[in-house]
C-alpha atoms as an extended CHARMM CRD file, in Angstrom:
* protein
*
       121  EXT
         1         1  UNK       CA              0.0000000000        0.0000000000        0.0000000000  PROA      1               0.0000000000
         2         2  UNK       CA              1.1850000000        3.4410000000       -0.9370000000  PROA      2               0.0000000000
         3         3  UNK       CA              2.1700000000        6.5290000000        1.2950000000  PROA      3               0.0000000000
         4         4  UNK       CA             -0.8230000000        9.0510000000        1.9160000000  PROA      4               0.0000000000
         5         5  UNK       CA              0.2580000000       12.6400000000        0.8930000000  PROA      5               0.0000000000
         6         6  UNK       CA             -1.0090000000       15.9190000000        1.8840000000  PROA      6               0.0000000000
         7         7  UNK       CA             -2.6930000000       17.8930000000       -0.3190000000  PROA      7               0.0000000000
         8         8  UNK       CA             -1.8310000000       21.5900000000        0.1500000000  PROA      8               0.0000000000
         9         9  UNK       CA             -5.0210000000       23.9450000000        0.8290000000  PROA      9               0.0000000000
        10        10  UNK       CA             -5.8150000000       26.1570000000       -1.6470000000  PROA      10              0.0000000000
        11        11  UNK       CA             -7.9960000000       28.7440000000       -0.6770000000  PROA      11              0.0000000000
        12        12  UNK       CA             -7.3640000000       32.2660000000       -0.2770000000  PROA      12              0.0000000000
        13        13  UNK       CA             -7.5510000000       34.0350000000        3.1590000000  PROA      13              0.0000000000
        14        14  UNK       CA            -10.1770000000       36.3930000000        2.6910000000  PROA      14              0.0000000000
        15        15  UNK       CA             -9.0610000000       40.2720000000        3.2380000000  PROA      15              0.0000000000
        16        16  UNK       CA             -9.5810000000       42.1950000000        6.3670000000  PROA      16              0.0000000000
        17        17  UNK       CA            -12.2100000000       44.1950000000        6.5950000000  PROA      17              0.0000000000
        18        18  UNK       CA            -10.4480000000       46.4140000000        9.0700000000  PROA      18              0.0000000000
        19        19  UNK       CA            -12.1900000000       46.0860000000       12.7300000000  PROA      19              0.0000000000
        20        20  UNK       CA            -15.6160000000       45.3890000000       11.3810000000  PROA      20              0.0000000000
        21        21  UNK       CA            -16.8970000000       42.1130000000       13.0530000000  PROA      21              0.0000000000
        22        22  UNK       CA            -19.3320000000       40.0730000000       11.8180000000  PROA      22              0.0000000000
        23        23  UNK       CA            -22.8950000000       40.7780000000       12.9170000000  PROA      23              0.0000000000
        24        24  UNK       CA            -23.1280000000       37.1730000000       15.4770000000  PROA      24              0.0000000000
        25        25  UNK       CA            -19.9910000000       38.7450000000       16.9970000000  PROA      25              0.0000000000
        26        26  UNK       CA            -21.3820000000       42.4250000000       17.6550000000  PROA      26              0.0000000000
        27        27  UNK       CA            -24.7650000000       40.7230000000       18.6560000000  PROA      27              0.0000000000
        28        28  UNK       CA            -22.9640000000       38.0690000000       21.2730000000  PROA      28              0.0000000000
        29        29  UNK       CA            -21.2120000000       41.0790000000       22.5280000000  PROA      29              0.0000000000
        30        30  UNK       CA            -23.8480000000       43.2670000000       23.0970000000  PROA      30              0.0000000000
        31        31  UNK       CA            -26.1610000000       40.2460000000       24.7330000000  PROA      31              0.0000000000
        32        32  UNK       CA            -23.2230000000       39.4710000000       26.8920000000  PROA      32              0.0000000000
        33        33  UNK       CA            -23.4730000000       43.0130000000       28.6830000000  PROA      33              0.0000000000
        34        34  UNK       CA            -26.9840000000       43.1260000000       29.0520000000  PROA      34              0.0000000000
        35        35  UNK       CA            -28.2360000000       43.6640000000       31.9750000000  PROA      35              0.0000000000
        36        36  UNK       CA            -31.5630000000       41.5540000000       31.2240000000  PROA      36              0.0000000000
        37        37  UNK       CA            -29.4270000000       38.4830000000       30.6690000000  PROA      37              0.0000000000
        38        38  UNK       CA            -30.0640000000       37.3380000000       34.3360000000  PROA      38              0.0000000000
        39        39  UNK       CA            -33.4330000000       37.7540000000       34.1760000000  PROA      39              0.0000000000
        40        40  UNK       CA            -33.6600000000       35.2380000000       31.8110000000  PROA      40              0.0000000000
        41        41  UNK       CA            -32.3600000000       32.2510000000       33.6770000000  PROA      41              0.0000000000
        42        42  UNK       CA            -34.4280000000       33.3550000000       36.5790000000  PROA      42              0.0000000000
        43        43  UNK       CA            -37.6120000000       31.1810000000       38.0300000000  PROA      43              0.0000000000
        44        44  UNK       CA            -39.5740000000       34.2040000000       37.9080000000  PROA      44              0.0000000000
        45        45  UNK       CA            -39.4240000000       34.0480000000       33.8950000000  PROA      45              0.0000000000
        46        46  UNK       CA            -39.6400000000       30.4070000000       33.5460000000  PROA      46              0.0000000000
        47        47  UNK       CA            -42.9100000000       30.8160000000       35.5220000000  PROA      47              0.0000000000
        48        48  UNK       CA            -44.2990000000       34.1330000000       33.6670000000  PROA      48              0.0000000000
        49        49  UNK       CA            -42.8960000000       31.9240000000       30.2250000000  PROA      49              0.0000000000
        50        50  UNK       CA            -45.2140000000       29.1180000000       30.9700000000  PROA      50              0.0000000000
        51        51  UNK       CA            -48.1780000000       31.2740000000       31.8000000000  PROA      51              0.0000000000
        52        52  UNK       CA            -47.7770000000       33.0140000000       28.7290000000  PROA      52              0.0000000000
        53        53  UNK       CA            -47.9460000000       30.1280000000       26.2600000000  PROA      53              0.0000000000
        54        54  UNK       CA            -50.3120000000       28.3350000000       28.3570000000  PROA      54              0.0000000000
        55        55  UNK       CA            -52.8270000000       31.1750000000       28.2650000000  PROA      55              0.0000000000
        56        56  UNK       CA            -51.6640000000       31.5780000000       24.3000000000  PROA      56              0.0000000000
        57        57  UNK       CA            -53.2140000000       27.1300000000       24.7210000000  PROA      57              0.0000000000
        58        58  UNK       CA            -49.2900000000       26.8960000000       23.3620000000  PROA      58              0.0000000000
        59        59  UNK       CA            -50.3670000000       28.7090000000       19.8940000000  PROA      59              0.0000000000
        60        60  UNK       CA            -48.1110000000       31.1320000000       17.9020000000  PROA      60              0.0000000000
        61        61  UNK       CA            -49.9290000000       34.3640000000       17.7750000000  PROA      61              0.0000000000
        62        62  UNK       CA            -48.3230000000       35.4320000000       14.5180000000  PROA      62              0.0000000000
        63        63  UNK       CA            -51.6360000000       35.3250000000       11.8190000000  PROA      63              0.0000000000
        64        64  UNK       CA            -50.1860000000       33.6450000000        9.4660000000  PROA      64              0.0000000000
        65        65  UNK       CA            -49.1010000000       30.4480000000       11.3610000000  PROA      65              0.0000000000
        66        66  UNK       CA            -51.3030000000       30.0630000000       14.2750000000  PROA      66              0.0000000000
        67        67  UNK       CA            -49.0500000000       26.2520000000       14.6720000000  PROA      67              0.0000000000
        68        68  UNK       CA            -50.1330000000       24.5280000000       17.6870000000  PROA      68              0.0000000000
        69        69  UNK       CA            -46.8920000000       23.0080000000       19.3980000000  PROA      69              0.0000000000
        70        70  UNK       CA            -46.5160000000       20.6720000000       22.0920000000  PROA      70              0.0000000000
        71        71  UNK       CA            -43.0460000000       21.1220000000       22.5850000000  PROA      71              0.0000000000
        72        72  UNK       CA            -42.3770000000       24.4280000000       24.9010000000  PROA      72              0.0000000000
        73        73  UNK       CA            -38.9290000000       24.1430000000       23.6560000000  PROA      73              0.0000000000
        74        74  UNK       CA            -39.9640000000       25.3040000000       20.3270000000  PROA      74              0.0000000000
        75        75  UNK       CA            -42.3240000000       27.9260000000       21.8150000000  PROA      75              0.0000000000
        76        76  UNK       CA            -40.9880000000       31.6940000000       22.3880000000  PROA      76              0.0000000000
        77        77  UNK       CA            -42.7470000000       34.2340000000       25.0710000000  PROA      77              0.0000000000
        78        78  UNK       CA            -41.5120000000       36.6990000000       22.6740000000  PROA      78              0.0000000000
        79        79  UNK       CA            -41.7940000000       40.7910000000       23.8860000000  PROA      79              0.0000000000
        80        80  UNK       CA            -43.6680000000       42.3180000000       21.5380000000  PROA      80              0.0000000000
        81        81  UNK       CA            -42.2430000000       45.5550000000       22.1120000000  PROA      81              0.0000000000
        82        82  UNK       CA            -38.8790000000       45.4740000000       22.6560000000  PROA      82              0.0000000000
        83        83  UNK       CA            -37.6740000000       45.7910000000       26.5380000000  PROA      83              0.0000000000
        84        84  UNK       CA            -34.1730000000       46.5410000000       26.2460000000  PROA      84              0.0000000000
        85        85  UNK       CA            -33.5010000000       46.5920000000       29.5910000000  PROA      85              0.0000000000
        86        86  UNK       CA            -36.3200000000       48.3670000000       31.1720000000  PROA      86              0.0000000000
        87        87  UNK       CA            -37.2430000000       46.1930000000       34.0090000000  PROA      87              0.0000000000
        88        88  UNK       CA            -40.7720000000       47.1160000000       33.8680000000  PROA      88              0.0000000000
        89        89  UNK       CA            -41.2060000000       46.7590000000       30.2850000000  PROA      89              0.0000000000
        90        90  UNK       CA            -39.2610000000       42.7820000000       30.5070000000  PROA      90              0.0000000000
        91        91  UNK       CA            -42.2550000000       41.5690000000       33.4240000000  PROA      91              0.0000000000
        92        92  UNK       CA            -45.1940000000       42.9460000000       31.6940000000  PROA      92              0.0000000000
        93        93  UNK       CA            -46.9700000000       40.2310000000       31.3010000000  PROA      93              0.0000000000
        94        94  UNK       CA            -49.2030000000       42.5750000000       28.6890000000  PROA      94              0.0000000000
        95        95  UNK       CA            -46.1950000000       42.8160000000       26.4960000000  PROA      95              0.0000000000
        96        96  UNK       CA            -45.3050000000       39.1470000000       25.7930000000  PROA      96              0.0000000000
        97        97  UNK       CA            -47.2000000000       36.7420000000       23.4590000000  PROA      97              0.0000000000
        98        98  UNK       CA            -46.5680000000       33.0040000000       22.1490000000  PROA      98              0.0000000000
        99        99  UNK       CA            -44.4000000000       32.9420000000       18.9970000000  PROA      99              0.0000000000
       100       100  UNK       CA            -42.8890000000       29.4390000000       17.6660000000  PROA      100             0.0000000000
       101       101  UNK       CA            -39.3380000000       29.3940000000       17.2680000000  PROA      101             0.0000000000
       102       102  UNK       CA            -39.4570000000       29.5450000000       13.3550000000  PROA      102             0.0000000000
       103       103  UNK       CA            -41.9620000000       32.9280000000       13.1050000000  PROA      103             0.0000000000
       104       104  UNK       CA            -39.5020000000       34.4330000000       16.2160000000  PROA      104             0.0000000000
       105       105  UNK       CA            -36.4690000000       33.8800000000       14.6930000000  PROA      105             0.0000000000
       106       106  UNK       CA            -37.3150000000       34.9370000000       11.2670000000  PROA      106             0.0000000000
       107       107  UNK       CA            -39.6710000000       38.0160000000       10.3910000000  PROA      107             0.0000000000
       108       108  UNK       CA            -39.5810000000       39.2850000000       14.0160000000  PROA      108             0.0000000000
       109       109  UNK       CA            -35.8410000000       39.0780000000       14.9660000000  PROA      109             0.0000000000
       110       110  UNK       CA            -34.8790000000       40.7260000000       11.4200000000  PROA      110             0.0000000000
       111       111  UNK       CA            -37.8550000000       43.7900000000       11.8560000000  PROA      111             0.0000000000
       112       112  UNK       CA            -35.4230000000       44.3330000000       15.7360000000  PROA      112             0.0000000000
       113       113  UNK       CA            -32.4700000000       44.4220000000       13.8610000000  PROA      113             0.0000000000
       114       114  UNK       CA            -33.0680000000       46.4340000000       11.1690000000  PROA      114             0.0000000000
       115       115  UNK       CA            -34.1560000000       49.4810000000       13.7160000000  PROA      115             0.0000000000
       116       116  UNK       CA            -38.3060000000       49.0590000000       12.2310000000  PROA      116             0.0000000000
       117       117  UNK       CA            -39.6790000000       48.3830000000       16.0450000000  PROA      117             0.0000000000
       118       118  UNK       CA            -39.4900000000       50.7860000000       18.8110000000  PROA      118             0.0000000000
       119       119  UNK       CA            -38.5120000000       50.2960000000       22.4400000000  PROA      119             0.0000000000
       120       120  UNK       CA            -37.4900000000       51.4610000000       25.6180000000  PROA      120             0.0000000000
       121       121  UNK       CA            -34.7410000000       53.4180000000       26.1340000000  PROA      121             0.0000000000
């Protein structure tokens, strides 16, 4: 049996873009700082969470999917106006709804990002 050999690599290092990161890396950064982080691991949300999508009879809200899941995992209690950080804003209970993963991670994440909801703050 032959030797193995090593093929060399031959892809180009892409060119620096100067100090602009990547938009995962500004957006880990930023969540890392918030102060609303904590608040998220907290029983207090778990319990508001599950009396959110239990009241919502575990549907996503958004008209055009109304899916009924089973599987709280793939169930959001998504702000519906952003809180960013206002304490008061985060435990309104008013201000969250049941989103699936899929409709919260898509249409609503990218309207946040691109500056098209308002907020607190």
């Amino acid at each position: 049996m032959g030797r193995l050999t090593v093929v060399p690599l031959r892809l180009a290092v892409a060119p620096s873009r100067g100090n602009l990161k990547p938009y995962a890396s500004r957006s880990a950064e930023r969540w890392a700082t918030r102060v609303s982080r904590p608040w998220y691991n907290s029983a207090r949300w778990r319990a508001l969470r599950m009396e959110v999508l239990t009241e919502a009879l575990f549907t996503c809200a958004n008209p055009a999917c109304r899916k009924i899941e089973h599987d709280t995992s793939r169930l959001v209690a998504d702000h519906k106006v952003p809180h960013r950080d206002d304490e008061d804003l985060f435990w309104n209970k008013a201000n969250l709804q049941c989103l699936c993963k899929a409709c919260h991670d898509s249409a609503k994440q990218r309207a946040e990002r691109q500056g098209m909801m308002g907020g607190a703050g």
